[in-house]
ZAZA-775560 format. One record per atom (N, C-alpha, C): residue number from 1; residue in one letter; x negated, y negated, z. Coordinates in steps of 0.2 Angstrom, whole numbers. Each point is the difference from the previous one (the first is absolute). Layout:
// ZAZA-775560
REC   i aa     u     v     w
REC NUM  A     X     Y     Z
...
***
This chain:
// ZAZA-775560
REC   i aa     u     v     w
REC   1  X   -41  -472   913
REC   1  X    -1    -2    -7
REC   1  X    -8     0    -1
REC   2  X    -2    -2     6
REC   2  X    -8     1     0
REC   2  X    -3     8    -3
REC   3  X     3     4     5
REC   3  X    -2     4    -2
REC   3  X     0     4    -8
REC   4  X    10    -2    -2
REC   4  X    -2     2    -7
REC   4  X    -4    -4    -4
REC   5  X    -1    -7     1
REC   5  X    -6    -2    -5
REC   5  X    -5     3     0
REC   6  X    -5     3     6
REC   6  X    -4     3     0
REC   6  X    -1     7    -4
REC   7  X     3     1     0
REC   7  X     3     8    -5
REC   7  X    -2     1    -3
REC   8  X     5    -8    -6
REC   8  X     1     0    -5
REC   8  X    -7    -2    -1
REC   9  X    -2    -4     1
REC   9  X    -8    -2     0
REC   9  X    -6     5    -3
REC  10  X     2     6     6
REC  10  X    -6     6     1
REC  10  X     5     5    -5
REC  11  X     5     0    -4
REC  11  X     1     8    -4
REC  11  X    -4    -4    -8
REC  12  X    -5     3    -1
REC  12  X    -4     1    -6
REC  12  X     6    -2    -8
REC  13  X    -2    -4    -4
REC  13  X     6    -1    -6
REC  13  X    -3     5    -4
REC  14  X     8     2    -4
REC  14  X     0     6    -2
REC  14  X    -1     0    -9
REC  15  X    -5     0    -1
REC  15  X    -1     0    -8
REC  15  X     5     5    -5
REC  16  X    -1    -4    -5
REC  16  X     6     4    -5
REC  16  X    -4     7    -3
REC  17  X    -5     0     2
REC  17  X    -6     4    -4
REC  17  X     4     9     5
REC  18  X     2    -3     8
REC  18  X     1     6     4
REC  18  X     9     1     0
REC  19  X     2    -3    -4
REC  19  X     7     2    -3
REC  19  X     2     5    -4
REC  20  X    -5     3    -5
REC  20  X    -2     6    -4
REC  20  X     0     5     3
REC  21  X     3     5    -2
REC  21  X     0     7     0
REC  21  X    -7     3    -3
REC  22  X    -4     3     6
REC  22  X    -6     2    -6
REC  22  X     1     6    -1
REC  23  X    -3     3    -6
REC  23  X     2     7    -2
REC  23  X    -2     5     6
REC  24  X     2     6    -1
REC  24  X    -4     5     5
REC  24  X    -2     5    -5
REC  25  X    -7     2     3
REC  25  X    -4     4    -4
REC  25  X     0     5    -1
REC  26  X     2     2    -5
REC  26  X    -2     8    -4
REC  26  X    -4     2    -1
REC  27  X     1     8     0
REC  27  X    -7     5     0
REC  27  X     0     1    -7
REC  28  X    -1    -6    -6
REC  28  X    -2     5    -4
REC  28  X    -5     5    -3
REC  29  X     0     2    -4
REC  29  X    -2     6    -2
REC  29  X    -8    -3    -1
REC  30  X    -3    -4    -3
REC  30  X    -6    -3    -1
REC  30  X    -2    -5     4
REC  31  X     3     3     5
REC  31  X    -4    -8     8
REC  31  X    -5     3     4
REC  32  X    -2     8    -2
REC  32  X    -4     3     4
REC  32  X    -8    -2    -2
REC  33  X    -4     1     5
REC  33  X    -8    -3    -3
REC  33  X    -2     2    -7
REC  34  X     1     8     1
REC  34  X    -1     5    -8
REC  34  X     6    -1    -5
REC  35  X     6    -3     3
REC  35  X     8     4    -4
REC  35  X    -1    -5    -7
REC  36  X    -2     3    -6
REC  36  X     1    -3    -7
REC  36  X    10    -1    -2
REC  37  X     0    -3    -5
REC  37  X     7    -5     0
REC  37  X     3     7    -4
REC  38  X     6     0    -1
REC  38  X     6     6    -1
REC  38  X    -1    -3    -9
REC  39  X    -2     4    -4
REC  39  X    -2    -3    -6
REC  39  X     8     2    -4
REC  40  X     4     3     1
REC  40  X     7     4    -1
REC  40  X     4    -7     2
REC  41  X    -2    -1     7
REC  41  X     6    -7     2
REC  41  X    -3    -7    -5
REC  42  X    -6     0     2
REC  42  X    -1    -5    -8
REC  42  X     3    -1    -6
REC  43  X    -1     7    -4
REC  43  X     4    -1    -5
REC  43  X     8    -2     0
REC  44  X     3     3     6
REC  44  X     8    -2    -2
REC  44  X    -1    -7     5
REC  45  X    -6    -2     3
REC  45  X     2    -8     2
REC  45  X    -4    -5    -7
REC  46  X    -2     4    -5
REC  46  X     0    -6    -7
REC  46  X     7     2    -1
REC  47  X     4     5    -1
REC  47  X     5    -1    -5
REC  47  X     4    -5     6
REC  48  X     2     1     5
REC  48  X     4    -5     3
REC  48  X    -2    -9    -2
REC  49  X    -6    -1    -1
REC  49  X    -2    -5     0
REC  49  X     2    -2    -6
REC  50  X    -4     6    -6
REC  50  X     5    -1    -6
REC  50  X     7    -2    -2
REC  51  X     4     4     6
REC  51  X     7     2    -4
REC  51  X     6    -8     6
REC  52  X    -4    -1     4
REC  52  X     3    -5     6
REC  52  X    -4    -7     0
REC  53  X    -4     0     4
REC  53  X    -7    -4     2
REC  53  X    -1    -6    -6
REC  54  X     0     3    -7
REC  54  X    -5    -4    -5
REC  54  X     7    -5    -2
REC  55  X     3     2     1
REC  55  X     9    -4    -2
REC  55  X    -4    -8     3
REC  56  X    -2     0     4
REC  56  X    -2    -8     3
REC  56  X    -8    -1     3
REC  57  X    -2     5     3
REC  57  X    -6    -1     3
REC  57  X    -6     4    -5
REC  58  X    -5    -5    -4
REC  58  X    -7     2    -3
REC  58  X    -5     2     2
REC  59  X    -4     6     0
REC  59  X    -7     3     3
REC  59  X    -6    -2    -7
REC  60  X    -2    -5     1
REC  60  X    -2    -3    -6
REC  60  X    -9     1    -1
REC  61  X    -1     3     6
REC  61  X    -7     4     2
REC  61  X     1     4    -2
REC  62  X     3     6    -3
REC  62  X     2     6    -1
REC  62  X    -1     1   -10
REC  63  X    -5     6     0
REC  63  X     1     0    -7
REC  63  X     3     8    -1
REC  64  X     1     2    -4
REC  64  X     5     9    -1
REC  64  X    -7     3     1
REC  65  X    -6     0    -3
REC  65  X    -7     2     0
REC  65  X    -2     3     9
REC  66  X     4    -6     3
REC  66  X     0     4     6
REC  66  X     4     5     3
REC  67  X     3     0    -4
REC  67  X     5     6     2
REC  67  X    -2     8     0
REC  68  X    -6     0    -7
REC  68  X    -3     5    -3
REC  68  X    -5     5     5
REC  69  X     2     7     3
REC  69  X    -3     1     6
REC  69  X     3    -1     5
REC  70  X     4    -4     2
REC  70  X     2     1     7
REC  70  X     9     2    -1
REC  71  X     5    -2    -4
REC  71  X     5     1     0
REC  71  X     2     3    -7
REC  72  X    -4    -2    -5
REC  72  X     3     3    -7
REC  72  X    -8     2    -4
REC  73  X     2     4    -3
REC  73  X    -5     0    -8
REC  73  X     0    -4    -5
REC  74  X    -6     1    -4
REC  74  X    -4    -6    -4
REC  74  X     7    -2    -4
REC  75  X     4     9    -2
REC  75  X     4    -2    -6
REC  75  X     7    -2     4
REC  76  X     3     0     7
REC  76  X     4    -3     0
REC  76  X    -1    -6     1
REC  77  X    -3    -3     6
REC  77  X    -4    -8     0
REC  77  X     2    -4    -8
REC  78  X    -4     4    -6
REC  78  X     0    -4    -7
REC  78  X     8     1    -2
REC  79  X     3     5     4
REC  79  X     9     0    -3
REC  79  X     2    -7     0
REC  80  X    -1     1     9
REC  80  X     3    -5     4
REC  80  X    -2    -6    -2
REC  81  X    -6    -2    -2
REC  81  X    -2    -6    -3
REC  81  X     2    -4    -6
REC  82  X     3     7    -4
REC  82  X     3    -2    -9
REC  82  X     6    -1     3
REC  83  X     5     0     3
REC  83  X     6    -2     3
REC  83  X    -1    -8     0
REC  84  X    -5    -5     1
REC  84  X     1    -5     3
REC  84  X    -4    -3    -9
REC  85  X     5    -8    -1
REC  85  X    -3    -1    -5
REC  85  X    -5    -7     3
REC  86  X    -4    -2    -2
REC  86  X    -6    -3     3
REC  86  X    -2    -6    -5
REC  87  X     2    -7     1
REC  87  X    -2    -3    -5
REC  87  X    -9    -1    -1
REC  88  X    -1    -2    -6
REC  88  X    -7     1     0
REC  88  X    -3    -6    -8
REC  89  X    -5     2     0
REC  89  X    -1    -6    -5
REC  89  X    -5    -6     0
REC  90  X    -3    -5    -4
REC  90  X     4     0    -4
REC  90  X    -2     4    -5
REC  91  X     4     0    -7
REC  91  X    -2     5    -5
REC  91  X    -3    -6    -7
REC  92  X    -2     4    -6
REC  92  X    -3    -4    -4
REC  92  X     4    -6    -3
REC  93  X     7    -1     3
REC  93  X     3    -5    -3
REC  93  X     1    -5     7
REC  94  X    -5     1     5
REC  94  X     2    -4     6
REC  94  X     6     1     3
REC  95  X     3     7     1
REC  95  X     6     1     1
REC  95  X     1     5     6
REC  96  X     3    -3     7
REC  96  X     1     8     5
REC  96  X     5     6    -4
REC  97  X    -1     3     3
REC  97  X     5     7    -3
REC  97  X    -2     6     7
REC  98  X     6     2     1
REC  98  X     3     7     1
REC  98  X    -5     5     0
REC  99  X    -1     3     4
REC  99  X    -5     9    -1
REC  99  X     3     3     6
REC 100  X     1     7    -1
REC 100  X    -2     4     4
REC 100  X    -5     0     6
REC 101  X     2     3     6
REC 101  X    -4    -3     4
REC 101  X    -5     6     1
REC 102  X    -7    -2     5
REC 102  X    -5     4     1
REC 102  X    -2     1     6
REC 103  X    -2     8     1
REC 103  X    -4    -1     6
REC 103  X    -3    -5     4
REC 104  X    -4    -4    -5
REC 104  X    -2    -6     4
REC 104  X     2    -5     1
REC 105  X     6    -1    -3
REC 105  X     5    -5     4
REC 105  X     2     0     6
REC 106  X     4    -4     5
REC 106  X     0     0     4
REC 106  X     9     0     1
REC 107  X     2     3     5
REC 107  X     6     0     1
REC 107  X     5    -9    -2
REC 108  X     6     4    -4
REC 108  X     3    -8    -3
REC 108  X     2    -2     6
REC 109  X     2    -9    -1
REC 109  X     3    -3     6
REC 109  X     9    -2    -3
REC 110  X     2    -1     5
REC 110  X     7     0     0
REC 110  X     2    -7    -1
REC 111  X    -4    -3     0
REC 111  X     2    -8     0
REC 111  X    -7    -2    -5
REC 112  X     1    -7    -3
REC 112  X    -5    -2    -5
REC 112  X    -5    -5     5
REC 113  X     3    -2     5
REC 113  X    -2    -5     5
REC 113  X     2    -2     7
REC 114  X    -3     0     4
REC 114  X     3    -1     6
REC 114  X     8    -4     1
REC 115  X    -1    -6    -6
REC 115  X     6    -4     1
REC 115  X     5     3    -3
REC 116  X    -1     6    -5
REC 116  X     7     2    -1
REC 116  X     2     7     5
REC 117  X    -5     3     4
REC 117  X     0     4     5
REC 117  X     5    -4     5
REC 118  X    -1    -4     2
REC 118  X     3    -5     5
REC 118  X    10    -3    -1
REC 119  X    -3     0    -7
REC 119  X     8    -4    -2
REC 119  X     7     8    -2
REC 120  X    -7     7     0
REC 120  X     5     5    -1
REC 120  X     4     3     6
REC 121  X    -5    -1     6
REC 121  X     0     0     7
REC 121  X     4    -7     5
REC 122  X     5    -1    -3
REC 122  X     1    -9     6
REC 122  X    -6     0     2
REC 123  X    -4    -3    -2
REC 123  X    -6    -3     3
REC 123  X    -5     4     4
REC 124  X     3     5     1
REC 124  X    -8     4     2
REC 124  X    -5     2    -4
REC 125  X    -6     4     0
REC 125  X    -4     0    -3
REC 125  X    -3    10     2
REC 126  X     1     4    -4
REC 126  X     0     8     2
REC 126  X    -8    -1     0
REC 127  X    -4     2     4
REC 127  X    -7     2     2
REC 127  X    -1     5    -4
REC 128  X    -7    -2    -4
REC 128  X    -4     7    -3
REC 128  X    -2     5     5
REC 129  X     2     6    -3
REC 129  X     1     8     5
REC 129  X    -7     1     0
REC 130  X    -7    -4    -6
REC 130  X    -5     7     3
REC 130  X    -4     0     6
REC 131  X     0    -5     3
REC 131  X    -4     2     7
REC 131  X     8    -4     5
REC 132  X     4     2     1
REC 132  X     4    -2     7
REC 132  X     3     4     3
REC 133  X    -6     5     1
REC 133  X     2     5     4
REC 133  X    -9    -2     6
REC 134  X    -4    -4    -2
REC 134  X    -4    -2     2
REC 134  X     1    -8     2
REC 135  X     4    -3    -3
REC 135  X     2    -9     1
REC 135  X     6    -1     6
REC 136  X     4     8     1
REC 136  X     2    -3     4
REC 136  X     0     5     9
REC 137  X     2    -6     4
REC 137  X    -5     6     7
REC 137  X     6     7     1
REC 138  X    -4     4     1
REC 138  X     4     7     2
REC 138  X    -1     4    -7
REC 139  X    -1    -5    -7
REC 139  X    -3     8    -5
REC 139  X     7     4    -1
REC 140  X    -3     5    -3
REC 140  X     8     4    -2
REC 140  X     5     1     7
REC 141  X    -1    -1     5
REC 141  X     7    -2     5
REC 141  X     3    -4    -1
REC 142  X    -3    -7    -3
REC 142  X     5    -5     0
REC 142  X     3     2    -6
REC 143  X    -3     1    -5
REC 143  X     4     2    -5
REC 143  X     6     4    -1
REC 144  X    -3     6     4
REC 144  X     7     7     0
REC 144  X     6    -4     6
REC 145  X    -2    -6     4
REC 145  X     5    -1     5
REC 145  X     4    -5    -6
REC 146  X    -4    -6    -1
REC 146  X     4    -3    -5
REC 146  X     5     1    -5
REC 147  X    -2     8    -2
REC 147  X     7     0    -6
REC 147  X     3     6     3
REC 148  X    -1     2     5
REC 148  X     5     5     2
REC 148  X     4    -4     8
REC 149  X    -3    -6     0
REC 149  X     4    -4     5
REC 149  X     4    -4     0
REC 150  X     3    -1    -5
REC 150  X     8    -6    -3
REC 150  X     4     3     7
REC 151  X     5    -3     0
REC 151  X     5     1     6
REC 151  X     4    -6    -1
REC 152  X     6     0     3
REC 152  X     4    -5     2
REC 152  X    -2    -6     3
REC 153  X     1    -6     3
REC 153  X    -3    -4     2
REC 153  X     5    -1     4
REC 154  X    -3     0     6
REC 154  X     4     0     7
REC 154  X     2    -5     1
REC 155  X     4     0     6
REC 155  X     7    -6     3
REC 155  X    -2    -8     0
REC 156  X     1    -4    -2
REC 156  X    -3    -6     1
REC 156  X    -6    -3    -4
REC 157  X    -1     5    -6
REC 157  X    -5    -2    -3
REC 157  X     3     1    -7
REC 158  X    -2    -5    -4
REC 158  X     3    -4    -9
REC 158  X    -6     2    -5
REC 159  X     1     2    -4
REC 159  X    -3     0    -5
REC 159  X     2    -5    -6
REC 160  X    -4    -4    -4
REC 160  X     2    -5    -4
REC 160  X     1     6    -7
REC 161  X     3    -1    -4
REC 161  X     3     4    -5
REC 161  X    -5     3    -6
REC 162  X    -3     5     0
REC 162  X    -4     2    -5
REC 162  X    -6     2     6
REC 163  X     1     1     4
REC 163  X    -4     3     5
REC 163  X     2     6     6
REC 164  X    -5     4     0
REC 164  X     2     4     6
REC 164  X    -6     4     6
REC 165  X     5     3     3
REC 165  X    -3    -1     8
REC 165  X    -4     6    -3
REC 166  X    -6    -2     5
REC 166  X    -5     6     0
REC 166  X    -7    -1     6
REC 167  X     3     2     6
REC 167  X    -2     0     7
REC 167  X    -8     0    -1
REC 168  X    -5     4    -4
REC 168  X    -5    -1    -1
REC 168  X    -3    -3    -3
REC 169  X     4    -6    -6
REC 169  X    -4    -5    -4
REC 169  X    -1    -5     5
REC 170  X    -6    -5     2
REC 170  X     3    -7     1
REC 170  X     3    -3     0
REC 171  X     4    -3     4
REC 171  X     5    -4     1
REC 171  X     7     6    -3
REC 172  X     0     5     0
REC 172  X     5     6     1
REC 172  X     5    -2    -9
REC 173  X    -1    -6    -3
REC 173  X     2    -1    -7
REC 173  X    -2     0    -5
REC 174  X     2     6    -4
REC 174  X    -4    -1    -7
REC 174  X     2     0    -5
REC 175  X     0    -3    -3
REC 175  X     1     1   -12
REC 175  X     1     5     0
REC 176  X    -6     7     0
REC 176  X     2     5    -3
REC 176  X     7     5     3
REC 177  X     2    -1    -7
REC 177  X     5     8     5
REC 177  X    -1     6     1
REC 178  X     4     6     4
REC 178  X    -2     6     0
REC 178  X    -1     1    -6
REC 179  X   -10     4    -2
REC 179  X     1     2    -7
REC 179  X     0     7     3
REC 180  X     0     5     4
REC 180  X     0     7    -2
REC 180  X     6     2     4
REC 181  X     5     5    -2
REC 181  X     4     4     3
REC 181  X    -2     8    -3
REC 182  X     3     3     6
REC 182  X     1     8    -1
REC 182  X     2     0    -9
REC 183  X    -4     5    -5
REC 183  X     3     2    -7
REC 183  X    -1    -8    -2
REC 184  X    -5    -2     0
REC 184  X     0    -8    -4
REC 184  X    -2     4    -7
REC 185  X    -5     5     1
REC 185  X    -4     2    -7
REC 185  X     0     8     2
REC 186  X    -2     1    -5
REC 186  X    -2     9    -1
REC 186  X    -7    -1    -1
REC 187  X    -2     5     5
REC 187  X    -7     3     0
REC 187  X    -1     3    -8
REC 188  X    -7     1    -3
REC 188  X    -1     5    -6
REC 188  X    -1     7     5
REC 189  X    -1     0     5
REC 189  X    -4     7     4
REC 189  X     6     2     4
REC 190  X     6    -4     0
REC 190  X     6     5     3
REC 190  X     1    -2     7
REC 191  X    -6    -5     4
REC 191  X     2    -1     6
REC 191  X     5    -4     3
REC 192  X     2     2     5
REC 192  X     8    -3     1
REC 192  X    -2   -10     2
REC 193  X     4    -2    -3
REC 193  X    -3    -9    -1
REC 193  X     5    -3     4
REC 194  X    -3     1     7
REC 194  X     3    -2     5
REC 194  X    -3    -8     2
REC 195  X     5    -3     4
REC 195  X    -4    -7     1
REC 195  X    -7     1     4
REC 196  X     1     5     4
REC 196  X    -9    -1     5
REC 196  X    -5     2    -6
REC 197  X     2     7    -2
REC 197  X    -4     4    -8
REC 197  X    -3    -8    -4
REC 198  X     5    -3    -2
REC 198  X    -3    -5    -7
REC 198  X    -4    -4     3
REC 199  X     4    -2     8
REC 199  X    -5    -8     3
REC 199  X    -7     5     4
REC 200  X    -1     5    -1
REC 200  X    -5     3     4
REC 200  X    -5     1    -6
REC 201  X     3     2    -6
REC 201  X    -4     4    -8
REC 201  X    -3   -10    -1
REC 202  X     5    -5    -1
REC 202  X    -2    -8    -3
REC 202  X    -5     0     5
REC 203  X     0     1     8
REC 203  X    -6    -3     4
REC 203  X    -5     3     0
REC 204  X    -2     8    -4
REC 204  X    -6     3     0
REC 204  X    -3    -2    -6
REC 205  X     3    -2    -5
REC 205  X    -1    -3    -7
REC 205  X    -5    -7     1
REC 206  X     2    -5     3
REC 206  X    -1    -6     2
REC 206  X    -6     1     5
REC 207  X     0     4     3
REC 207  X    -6     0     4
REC 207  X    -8     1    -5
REC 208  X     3     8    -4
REC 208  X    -6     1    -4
REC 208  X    -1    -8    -6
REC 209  X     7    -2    -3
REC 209  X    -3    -6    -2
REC 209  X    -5    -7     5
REC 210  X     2     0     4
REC 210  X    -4    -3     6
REC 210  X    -9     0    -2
REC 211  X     2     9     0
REC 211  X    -7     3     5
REC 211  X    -1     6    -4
REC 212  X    -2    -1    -6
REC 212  X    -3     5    -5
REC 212  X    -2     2     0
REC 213  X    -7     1     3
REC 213  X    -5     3     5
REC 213  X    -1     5     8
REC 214  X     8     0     0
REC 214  X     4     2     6
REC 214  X    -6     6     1
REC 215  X     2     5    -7
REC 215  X     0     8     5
REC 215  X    -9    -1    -2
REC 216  X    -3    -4    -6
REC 216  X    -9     2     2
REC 216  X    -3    -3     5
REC 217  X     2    -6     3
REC 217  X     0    -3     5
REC 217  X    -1     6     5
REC 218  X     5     4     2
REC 218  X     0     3     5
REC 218  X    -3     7     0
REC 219  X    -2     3    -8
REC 219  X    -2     3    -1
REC 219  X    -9     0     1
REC 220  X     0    -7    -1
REC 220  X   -10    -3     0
REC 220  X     0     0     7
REC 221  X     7     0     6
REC 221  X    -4    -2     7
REC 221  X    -3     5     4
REC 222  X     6     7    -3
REC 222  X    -1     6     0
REC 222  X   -10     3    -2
REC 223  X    -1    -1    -5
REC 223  X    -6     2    -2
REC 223  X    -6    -4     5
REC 224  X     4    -6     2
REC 224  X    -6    -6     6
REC 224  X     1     5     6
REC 225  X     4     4     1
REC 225  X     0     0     6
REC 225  X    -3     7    -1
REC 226  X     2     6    -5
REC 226  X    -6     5     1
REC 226  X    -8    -3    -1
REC 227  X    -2    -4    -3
REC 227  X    -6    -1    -2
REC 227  X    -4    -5     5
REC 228  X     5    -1     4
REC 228  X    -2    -4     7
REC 228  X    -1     7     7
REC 229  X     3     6    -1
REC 229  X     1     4     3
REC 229  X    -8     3     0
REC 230  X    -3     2    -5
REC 230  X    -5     1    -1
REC 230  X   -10    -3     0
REC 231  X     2    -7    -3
REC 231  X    -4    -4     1
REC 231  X     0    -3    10
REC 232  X     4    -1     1
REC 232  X     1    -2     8
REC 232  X    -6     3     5
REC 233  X     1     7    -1
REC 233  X    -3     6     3
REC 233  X    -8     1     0
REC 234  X    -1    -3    -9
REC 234  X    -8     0    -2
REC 234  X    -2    -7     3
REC 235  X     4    -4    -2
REC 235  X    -3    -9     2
REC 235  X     0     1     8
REC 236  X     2     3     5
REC 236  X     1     2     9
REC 236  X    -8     4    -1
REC 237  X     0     4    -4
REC 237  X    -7     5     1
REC 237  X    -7    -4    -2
REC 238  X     2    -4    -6
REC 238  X    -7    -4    -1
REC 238  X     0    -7     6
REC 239  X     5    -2     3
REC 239  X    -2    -6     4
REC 239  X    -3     2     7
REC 240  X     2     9     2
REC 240  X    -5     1     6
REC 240  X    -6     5    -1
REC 241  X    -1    -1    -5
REC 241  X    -5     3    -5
REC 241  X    -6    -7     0
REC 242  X     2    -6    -2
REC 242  X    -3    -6     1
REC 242  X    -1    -4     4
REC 243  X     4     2     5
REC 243  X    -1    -4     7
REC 243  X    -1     5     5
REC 244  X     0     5    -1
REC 244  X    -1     5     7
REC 244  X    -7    -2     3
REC 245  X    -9     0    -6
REC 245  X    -6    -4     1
REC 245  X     3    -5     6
REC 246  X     2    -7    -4
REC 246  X     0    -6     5
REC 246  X     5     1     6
REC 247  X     5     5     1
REC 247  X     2     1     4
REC 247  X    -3     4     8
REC 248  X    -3     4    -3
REC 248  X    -4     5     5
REC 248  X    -6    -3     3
REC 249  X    -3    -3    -3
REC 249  X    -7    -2     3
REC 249  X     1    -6     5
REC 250  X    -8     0     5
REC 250  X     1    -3     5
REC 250  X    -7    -5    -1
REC 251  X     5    -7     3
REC 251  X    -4    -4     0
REC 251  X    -5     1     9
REC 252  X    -7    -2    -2
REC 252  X    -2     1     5
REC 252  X    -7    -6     0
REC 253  X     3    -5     8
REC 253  X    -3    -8     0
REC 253  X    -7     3     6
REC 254  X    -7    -3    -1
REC 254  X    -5    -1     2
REC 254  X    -3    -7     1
REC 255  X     2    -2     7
REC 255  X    -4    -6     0
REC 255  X    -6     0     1
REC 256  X    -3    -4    -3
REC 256  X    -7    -3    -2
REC 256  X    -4     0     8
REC 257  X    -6     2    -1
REC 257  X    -3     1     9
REC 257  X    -3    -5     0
***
């Protein structure tokens, strides 16, 4: 008896924090020091976000204007932006009213308010997309594991109704349901809309919303490191250029007779 209380004393308690499944890390295509973001996967990870995502979850950082250059053109950004009607106002009679939306608008939200995000949700609350690919740990792994992780919910373990298992969320429960399967949507470019395809194109999407400065970021580290190549060489040649003097000479002591 002694000894198992001893045991049980020295085995370390085990946090709920190490009951998660942490994602495993993918090669993607933009993880390399030089590797710019797949600008192709982008745009079909706006339409996912568009045609799946925006149903509940807001990117409310996000305005179409950014879109211009990296995934579409001035004139289809302005398409995509007159699709959305945009309250606005007031007008000369103190009145909101309806317009067409604009580039600089910002992506619409799917609820008017947090409290009614919540009460559409049993009481959860869907997280704004534009930076949580940065807000949560693992980045686009946790992501692509989360929505391509649903699964059955193993022997001995209850889900309360409106919830389901997902080994890589916290506490393995959550509100949202599977939103992506194999053929959820149609690509405009023809590529096959497989579950890995959609949650790989949504998580390269989310990253450049994150991190918008992805590829000159890496493109400016690029030009530091040639311009460091060069300068290196000459700052080495003037430093034994100006100490070589106090380097070389000799001190020479004479005492006093």
């Amino acid at each position: 008896a002694a000894a198992l209380s001893l045991s049980l004393s020295l085995t370390p308690p085990v946090s709920a924090g190490e009951l998660e499944l942490h994602p495993p890390s993918l090669p993607w295509s933009h993880g390399g020091h030089l590797a710019a973001l797949d600008h192709a996967s982008i745009r079909r990870g706006f339409q996912v976000y568009r045609q799946v995502c925006s149903a509940c979850h807001s990117m409310e950082f996000m305005a179409f204007r950014n879109l211009i250059g990296v995934s579409h053109t001035e004139a289809e950004a302005k398409a995509l932006a007159q699709e959305v009607e945009v309250q606005d106002g007031p007008n000369e009679n103190g009145e909101m009213f309806l317009r067409p939306g604009k580039i600089s608008d910002y992506f619409p939200k799917p609820y008017p308010n947090p409290e009614a995000a919540r009460a559409a949700n049993n009481g959860a609350l869907p997280p704004d997309l534009s930076y949580i690919v940065n807000a949560r740990h693992g980045g686009e792994d946790y992501v692509f594991a989360l929505l391509t992780g649903y699964c059955d919910a193993p022997a001995g373990v209850s889900l309360r109704e409106g919830l389901h298992y997902n080994p890589y969320f916290p506490g393995q429960a959550i509100g949202m349901a599977p939103p992506i399967y194999d053929e959820v949507l149609e690509y405009d470019d023809g590529t096959p809309a497989t579950m890995s395809q959609i949650a790989k194109d949504v998580c390269t999407f989310l990253r450049w919303a994150a991190e918008p400065e992805h590829d000159h970021r890496k493109k400016m580290g690029l030009k530091v490191l040639l311009l460091s190549g060069l300068l290196l060489p000459l700052l080495y040649y003037m430093k034994r250029h100006k100490w070589s003097v106090l380097k070389s000479r000799k001190m020479l002591y004479r005492p006093p007779k």
